[in-house]
C-alpha positions as MATLAB code, in Angstrom:
seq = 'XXXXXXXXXXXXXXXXXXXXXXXXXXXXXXXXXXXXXXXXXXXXXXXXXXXXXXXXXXXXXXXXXXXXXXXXXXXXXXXXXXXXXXXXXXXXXXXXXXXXXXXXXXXXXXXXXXXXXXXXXXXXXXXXXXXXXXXXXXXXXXXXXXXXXXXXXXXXXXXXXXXXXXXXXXXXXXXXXXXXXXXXXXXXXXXXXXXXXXXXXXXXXXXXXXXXXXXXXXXXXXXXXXXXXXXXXXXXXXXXXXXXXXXXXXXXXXXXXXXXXXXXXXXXXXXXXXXXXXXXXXXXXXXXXXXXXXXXXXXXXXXXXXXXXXXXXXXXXXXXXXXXXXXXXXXXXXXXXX';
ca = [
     147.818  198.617   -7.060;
     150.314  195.837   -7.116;
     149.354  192.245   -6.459;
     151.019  189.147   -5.790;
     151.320  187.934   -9.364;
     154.081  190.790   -9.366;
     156.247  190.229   -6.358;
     156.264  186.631   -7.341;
     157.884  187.853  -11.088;
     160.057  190.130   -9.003;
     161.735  187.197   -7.034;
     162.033  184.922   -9.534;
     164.046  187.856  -11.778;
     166.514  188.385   -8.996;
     167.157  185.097   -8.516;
     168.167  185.293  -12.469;
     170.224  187.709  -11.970;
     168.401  190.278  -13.769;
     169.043  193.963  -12.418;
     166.364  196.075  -10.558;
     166.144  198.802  -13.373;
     165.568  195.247  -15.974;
     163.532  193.990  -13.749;
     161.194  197.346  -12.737;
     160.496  197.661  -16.611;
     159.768  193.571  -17.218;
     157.479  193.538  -14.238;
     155.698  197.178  -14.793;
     156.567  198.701  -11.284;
     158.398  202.177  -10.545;
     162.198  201.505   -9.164;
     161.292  202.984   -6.061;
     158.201  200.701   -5.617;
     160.579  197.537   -6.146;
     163.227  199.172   -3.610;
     160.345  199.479   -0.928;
     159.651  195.921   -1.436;
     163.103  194.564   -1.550;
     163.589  197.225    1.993;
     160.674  195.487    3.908;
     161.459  192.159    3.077;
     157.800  191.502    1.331;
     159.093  189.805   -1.354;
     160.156  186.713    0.793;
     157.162  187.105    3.118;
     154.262  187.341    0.645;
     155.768  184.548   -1.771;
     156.941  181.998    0.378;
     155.258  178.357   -0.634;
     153.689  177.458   -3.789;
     151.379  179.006   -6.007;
     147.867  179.158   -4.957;
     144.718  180.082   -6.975;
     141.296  180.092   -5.468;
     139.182  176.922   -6.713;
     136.596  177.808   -9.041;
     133.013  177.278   -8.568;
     131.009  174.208   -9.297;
     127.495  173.501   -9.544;
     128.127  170.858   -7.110;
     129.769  173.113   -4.130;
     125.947  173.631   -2.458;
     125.383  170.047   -2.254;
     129.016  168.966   -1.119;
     127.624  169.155    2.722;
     124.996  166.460    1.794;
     127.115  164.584    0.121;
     130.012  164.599    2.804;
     127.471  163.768    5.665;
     125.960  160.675    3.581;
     129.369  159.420    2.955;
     130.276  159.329    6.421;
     127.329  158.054    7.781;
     127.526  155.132    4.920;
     130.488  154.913    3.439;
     130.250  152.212    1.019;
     127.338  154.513   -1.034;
     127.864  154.160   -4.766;
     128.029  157.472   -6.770;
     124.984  156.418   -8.611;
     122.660  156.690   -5.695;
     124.335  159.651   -4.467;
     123.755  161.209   -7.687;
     119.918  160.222   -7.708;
     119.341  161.849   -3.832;
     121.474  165.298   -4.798;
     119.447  165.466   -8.204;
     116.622  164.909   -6.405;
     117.325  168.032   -3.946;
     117.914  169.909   -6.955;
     121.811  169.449   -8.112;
     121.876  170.272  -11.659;
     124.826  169.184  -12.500;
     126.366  165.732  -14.242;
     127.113  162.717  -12.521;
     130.947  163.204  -13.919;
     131.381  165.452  -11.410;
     130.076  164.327   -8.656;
     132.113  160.963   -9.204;
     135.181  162.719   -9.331;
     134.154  164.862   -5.646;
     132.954  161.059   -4.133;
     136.267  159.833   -5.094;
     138.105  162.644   -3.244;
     136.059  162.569   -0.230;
     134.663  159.046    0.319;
     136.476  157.790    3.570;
     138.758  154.689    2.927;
     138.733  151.927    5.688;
     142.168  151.366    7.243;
     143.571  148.223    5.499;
     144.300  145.701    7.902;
     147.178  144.706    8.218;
     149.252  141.729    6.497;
     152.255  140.121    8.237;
     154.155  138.132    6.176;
     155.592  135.038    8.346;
     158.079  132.814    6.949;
     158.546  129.440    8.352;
     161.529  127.338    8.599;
     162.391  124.058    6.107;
     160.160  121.060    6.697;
     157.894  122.823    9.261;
     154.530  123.596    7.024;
     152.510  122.879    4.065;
     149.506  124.562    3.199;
     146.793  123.500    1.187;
     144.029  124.683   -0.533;
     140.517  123.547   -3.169;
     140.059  126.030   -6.041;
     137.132  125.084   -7.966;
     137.896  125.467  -11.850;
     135.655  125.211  -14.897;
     136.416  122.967  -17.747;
     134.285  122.237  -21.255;
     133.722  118.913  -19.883;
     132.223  120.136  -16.089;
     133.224  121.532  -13.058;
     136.580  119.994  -11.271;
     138.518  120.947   -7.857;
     142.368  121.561   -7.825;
     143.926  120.693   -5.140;
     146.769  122.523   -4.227;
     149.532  122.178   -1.850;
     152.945  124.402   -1.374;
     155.236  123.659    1.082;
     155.793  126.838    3.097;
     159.285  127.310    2.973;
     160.619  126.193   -0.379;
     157.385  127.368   -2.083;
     157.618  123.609   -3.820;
     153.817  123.311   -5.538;
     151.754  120.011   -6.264;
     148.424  119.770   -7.553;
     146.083  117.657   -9.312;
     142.317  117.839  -10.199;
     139.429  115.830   -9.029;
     135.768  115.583   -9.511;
     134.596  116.301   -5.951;
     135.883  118.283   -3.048;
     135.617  115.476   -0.224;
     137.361  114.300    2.547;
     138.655  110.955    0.756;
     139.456  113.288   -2.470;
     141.718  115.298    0.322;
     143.625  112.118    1.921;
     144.471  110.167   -1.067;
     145.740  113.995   -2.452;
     148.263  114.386    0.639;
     149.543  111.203    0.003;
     150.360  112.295   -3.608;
     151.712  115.258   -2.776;
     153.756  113.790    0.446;
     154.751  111.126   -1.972;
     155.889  113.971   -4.347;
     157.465  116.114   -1.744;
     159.381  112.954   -0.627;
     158.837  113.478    2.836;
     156.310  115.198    5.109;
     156.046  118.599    6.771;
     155.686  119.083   10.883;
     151.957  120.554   10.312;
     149.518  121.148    7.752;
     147.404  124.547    7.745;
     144.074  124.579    6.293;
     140.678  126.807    5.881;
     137.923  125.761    7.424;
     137.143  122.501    5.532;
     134.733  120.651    6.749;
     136.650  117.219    6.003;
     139.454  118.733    8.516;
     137.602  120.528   11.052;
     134.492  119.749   12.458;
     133.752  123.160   14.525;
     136.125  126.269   15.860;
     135.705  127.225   18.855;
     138.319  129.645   19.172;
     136.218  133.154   18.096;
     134.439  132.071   22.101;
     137.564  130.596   23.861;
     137.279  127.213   22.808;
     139.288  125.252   20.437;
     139.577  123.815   17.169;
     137.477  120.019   17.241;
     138.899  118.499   14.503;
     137.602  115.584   12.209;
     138.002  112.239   14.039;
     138.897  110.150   10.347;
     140.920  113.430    9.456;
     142.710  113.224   12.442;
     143.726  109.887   12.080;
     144.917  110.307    9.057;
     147.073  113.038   10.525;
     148.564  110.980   13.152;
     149.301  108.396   10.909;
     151.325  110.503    8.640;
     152.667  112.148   11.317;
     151.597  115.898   11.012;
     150.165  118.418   13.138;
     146.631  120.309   11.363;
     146.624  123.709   11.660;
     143.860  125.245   10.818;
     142.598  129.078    9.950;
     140.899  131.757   12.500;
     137.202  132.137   11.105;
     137.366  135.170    7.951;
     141.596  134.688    8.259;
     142.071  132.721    5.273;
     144.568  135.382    4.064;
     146.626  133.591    6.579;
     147.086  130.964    3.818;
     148.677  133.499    1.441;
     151.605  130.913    0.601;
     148.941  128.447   -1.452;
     146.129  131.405   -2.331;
     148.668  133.250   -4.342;
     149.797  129.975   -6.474;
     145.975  129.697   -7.328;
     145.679  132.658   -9.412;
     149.361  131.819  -10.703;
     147.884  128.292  -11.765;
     144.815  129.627  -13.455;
     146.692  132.076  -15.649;
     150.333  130.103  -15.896;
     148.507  126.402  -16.528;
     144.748  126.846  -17.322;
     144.675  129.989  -19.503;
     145.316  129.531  -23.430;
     145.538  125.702  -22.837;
     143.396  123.033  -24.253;
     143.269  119.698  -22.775;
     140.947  116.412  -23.876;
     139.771  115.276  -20.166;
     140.741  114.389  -16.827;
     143.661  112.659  -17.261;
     145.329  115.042  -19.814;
     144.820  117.798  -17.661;
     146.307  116.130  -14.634;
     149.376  114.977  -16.515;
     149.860  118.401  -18.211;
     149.909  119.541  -14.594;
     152.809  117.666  -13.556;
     154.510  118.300  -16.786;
     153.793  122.444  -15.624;
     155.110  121.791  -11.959;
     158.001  120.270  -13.737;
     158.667  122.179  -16.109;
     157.439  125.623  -15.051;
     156.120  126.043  -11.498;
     158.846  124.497   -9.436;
     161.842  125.471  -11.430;
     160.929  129.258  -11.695;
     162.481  131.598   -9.697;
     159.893  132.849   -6.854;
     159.163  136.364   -6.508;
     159.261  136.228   -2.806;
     162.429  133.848   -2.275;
     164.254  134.894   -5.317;
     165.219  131.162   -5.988;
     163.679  128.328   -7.401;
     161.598  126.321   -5.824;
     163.140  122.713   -6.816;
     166.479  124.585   -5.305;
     164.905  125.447   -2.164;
     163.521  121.911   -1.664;
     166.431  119.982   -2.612;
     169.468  122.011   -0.795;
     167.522  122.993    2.442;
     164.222  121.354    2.742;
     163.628  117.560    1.763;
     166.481  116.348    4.057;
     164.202  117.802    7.052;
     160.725  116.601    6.194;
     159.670  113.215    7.725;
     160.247  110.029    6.697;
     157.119  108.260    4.444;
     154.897  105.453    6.773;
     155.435  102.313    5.546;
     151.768  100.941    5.312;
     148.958  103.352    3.303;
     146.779  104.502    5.754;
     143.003  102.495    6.242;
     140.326  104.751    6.605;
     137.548  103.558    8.928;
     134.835  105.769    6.911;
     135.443  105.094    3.428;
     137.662  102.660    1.381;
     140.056  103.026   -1.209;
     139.588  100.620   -4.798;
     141.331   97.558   -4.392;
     144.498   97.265   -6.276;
     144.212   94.563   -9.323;
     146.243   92.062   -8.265;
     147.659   89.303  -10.762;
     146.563   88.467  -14.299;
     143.418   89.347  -15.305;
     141.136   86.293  -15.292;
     140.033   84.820  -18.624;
     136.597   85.465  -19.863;
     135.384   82.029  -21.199;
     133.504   81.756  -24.025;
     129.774   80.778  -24.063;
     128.023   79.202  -27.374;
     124.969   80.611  -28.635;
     121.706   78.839  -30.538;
     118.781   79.578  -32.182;
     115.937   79.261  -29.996;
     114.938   76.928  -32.095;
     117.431   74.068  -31.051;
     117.047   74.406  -27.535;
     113.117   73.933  -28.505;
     114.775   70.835  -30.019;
     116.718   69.584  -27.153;
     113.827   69.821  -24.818;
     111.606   67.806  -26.778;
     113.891   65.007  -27.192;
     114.050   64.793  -23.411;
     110.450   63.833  -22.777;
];
């Protein structure tokens, strides 16, 4: 009896161009057998689609059900523990295996999705803390991008507060040479004091913070609750900075690493060509984006909560030299008195 292995020979022959009598001794079949195919048309209905062959057994195929029904009940079960409960109901096979089923099977949550919003010039900034680890202790970059040229700033500081966060704007305004409409942040505590907004409510800002904002003359935006991809604009640049500026690098202390930093944003950050934009950053800023951005107050801003270090003003005052005895003479001295 003929199978399909031989009708699929058959039709791949003719379409060669081999003739039937070639063909009928290649294959092994009688001429009149390959005439009766041909005649019905079996060749094309029998062979149609790809080649199939019926999957061989496993040792795992009587515990696929268990496995299956685990999965779907909790998804996020690691193959080790699924391995331990099957072995346990008597799967004799290798955890190899099962691995490979669990990766075919396990159900995948449906990615949410990402919508990548691009904002006009001079409209946002966003701004981020990533903490870092240095030989010398732990330090906080702060990072700021403005949104539509991708231009970066960022320095490091010892601590992650509120102050920290206001003189750093200024720096980075300063740097920018103007400042954006609004600022969009995560939930920092030195920015927002609760969010209301998963309940209807609404974002209650920090009082100081938000007199800071008014007097530079920006609107805070801040994240949903667990949306913090919303800040993708400054999140990506963090992982760019770690490998780009902090990786391979050695640097004495504070103040070396904050000047090599500028000398990267300089040199390296800003004047790249973006992957998103396709132009460099310092372009972006300069042709499109700095004209737009707000004009710099004229006074500093005065916090009500904390206070800045006083500049030094004027020469330094003279430290006057005091003459030192033996205790001895000023034993002396006092006896001559009386």
């Amino acid at each position: 009896m003929y199978g399909w292995e031989q009708r699929v020979l058959v039709k791949h022959y003719l379409e060669q161009g081999l003739t039937k009598t070639a063909i009928a001794e290649r294959v092994g079949v009688s001429r009149r057998t390959l005439h009766y195919w041909l005649a019905t048309e079996q060749l094309d209905r029998e062979t149609e689609g790809p080649v199939r062959y019926p999957p061989r057994p496993t040792k795992l195929d009587s515990y696929q059900d268990i496995i299956t029904e685990r999965l779907d009940t909790y998804p996020e079960l690691t193959a080790v523990r699924l391995f331990e409960e099957v072995k346990a109901a008597g799967y004799p096979g290798s955890l190899t295996q099962l691995k490979v089923f669990v990766r075919q099977v396990r159900p995948q949550p449906e990615p949410e999705p990402v919508v990548r919003f691009e904002t006009p010039p001079g409209k946002q900034a966003q701004v981020d803390f990533a903490e870092v680890r240095l030989p010398w202790g732990k330090r906080f970059a702060l990072v700021v991008v403005l949104g539509y040229s991708r231009h970066l700033w960022l320095q490091f500081y010892r601590r992650q507060t509120q102050r920290v966060l206001c003189e750093g704007l200024e720096a980075a305004f300063r740097f920018f040479g103007g400042v954006p409409r609004e600022v969009l942040f995560d939930q920092l505590k030195a920015v927002v004091v609760d969010d209301e907004r998963p309940d209807g409510g609404r974002v209650l800002e920090n009082p100081e913070f938000l007199r800071f904002a008014a007097h530079w003359g920006f609107r805070i935006r801040a994240c949903r609750p667990y949306r913090a991809r919303t800040k993708g604009k400054v999140e990506r640049p963090i992982g760019y900075i770690r490998q780009s500026l902090l990786y391979g690098r050695e640097f004495l202390d504070d103040a070396d690493l904050n000047a090599q930093a500028l000398h990267w944003l300089a040199k390296v950050a800003n004047v790249r060509v973006h992957h998103t934009t396709k132009e460099q950053p310092v372009v972006r800023l300069e042709r499109d984006e700095r004209a737009v951005l707000r004009p710099l107050p004229a006074r500093p801003y005065q916090a009500l909560h904390w206070h800045r270090s006083p500049p030094t003003r004027g020469p330094t005052p003279a430290v006057v030299p005091v003459e030192h005895r033996p205790l001895t003479v000023y034993a002396e001295l006092a006896e001559a008195v009386r």
